[in-house]
N, C-alpha and C positions, 0 to 999 in steps of 0.2 A: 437490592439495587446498589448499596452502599457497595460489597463486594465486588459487581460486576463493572462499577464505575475505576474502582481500583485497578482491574485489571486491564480494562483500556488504558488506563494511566501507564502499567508498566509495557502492554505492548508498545506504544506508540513511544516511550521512551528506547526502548530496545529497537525498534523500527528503524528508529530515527540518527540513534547510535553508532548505529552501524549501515545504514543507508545511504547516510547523508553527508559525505564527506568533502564532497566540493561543493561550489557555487552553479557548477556544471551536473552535477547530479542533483541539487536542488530545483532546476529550471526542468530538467528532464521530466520531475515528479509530476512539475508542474504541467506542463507539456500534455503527460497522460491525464490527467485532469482535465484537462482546456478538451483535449481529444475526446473522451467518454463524453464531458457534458453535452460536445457541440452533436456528438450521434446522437445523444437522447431526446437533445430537442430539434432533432432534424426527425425523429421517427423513426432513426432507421434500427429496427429492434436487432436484427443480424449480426450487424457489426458493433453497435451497442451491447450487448449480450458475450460476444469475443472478446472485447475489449475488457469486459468487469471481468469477465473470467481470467482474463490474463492478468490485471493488475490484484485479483485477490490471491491469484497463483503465488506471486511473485514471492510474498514476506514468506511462505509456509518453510526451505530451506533453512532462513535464515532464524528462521522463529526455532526448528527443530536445533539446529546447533548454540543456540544459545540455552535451551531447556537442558541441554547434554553436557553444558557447561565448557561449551568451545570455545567461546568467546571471550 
């Protein structure tokens, strides 16, 4: 558990690093947030379902170039 706690640790650091460079791209994050929760508690599984898929899409890019040591 110990491990795997660590490694969220460095995702989210690396995530964050390189994501989050305005105050404009923090609102956005947020934005998607606000969006996915209000589908899920509206029901509507569809677009709920779209919407997680896209927002877990999003880091895989950025996660690969930073493992490659592009960053």
């Amino acid at each position: 558990i110990f491990a795997f706690r660590i490694s969220i640790a460095i995702y989210r650091f690396i995530w964050l690093r390189e994501t989050v460079l305005s105050v404009e791209m923090l609102e956005d994050k947020h934005i998607q947030h606000h969006t996915l929760t209000e589908a899920i508690l509206a029901r509507e599984a569809a677009r709920a379902s779209e919407l997680m898929r896209q927002h877990l899409l999003t880091p895989i890019p950025i996660i690969r170039q930073a493992m490659a040591g592009k960053m």
